[in-house]
N, C-alpha and C positions, 0 to 999 in steps of 0.2 A: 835754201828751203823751198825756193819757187820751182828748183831745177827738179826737188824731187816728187813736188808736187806732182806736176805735169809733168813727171814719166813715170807714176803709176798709175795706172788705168783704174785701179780701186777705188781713187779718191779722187777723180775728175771727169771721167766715163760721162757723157751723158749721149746718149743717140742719135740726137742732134749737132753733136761737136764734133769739126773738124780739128781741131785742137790745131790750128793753122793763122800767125799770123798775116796780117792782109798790109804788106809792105806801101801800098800805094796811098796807105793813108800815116803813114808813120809821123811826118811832119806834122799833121795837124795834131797828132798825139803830142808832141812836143810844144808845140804852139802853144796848146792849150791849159788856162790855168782855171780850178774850180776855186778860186780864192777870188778873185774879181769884182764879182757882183753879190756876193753872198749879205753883206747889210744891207742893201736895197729889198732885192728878190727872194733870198728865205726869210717870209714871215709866218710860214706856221710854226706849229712848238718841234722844234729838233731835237732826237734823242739821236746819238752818234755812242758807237760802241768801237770797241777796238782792243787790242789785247798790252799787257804791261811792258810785254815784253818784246812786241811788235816796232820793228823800224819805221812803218807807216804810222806813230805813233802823234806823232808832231804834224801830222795832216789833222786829226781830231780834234787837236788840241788846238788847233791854228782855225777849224770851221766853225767852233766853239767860240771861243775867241769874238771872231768878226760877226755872229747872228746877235743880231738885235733882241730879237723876241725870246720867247722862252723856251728855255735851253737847259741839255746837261748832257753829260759825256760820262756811261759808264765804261768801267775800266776792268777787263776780264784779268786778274790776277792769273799769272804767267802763261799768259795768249800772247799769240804772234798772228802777222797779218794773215798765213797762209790756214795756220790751227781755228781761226774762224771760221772758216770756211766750210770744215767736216768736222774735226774731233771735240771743238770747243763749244761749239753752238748749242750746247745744253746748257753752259755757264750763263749763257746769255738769253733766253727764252723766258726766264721769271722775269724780267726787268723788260723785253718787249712787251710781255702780255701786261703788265702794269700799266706802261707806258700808253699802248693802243686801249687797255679799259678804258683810261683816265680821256685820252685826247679824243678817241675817236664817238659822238654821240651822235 
């Protein structure tokens, strides 16, 4: 789904993008875990969204998981991680704007 992602210009296009990864930093991509520090360091309210049907499915549920503070994980009924990204994101826009009325004063 990634491959088809980004090799259609319709749906990743931006003017800005070399749509090129930058091999020189590959290892620290590796290296790197956002699971780590997340009970110390996220303490504002976390809303994490992610699709049902999404293989990155189990990173939400696992940042959810480990935030201390106040939390929730909505769930785009049969979204995938790449369908967030353009086709899905209407699904998800009633529960941001809920979300940022409520937290952001």
């Amino acid at each position: 789904e990634a491959s088809e992602y980004y090799r259609l210009p319709n749906r990743w296009l931006h003017a800005n993008s070399t749509n090129r990864l930058v091999f020189t930093s590959i290892d620290k991509l590796y290296a790197f875990s956002a699971f780590d520090r997340v009970g110390t360091l996220l303490t504002q309210p976390l809303l994490m969204i992610a699709g049902s049907d999404a293989e990155s499915l189990w990173h939400s549920q696992r940042g959810v998981k480990l935030a201390k503070g106040k939390k929730e994980l909505f769930v785009v009924k049969g979204g995938t991680h790449m369908s967030l990204y353009d086709r899905d994101v209407v699904k998800a826009m009633p529960k941001l704007n809920e979300f940022f009325n409520k937290e952001l004063k």
